[in-house]
Residue, then its C-alpha position, 0 to 999 in steps of 0.5 A: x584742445x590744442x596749444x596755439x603757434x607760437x607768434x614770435x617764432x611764427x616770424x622767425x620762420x616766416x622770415x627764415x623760408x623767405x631767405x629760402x625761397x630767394x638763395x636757390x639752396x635744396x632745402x637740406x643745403x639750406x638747413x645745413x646753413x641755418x643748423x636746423x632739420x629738414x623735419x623742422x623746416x618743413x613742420x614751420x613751412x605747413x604751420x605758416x601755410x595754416x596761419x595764413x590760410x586761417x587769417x583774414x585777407x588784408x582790405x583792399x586799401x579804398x581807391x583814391x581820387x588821382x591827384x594832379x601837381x602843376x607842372x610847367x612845361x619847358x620849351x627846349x631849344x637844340x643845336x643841331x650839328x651836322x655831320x659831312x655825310x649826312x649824320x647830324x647831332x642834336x645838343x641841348x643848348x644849355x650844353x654849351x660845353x658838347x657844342x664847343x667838343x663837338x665843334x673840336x672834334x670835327x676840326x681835329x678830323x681828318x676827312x674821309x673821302x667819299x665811297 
């Protein structure tokens, strides 16, 4: 009769072919880097395969009813600047401080004649 697979070195590897799957690294550069064989690798790849193919799948968690917080709608008021030429800016008007640089800006501009 068979040994069964050791669960703590089961994780190591589960974790260990995780970090393979996300470094794009062949499977020899991989090993190199972790110092152990390709044969090993491989060997601990099928036993997390036949692990997980022999354990039950997870339950689905029971759906729960939505649930619904209070929120308060907030009307919010703009200020909207209007450019010459037609382009215009819309700032919330608790930014009173983008109004008064918009407001500076437009009065350091020099103006653009008309195509």
């Amino acid at each position: 009769m068979g040994r069964g697979v050791d669960r703590k070195k089961l994780a190591e590897w589960q974790r260990r072919l995780a970090r393979y799957e996300g470094t794009g690294l062949t499977a020899a550069e991989f090993c190199k880097r972790e110092r152990v064989t390709v044969s090993l690798m491989k060997y601990w790849r099928r036993q997390v395969e036949i692990t997980s193919l022999r354990s039950p799948a997870p339950a689905k968690p029971e759906p729960q009813a939505a649930v619904f917080a209070p929120v308060e709608v907030i009307p919010r008021r703009w200020i909207v600047v209007r450019f010459p030429g037609g382009a215009s800016l819309e700032i919330p008007d608790d930014r009173i401080d983008l109004v008064r640089l918009a407001i500076d800006r437009m009065a350091t501009q020099q103006e653009v004649p008309a195509c």
